[in-house]
C-alpha positions as CSV (number, residue, x, y, z in Angstrom):
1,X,-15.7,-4.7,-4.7
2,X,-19.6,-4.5,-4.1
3,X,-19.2,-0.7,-2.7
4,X,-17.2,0.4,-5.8
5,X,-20.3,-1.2,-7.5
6,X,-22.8,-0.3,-5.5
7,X,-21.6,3.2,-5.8
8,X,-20.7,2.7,-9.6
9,X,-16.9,3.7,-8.9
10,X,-14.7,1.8,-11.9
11,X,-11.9,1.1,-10.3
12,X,-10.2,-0.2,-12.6
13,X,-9.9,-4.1,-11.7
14,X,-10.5,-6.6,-14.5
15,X,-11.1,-10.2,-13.4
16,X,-11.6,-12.5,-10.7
17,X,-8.3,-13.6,-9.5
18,X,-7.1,-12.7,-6.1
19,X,-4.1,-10.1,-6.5
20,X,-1.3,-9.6,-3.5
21,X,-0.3,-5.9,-3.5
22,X,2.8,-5.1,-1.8
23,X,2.9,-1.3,-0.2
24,X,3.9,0.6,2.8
25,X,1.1,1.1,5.4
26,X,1.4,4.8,4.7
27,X,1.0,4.1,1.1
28,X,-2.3,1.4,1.9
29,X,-3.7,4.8,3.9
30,X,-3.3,7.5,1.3
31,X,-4.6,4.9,-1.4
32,X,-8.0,4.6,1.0
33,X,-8.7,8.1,1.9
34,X,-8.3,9.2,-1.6
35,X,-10.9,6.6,-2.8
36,X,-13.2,7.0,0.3
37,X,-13.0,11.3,1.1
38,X,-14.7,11.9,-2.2
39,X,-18.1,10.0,-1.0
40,X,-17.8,11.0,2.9
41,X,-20.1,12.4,4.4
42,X,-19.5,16.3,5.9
43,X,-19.9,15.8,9.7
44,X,-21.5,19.0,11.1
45,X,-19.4,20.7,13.7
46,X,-20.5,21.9,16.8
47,X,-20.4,25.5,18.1
């Protein structure tokens, strides 16, 4: 995970073996925007 690294996010992963998660697409989405909308950037709106 070299972003969670890079960014010094422990995401709690131990190890070096590949892992197969099995999830609803809506489940996959909510798991990414709640790791990624703490670091986005605020886009500025226009008037």
């Amino acid at each position: 995970m070299p972003l969670a690294l890079e960014k010094s996010i422990d995401i709690g992963v131990v190890g070096n073996e590949d892992a197969q998660v099995f999830l609803r697409e809506i489940d996959l989405f909510t798991l990414i925007k709640k790791l990624v909308t703490p670091f986005a950037i605020p886009l500025k709106r226009e008037k």
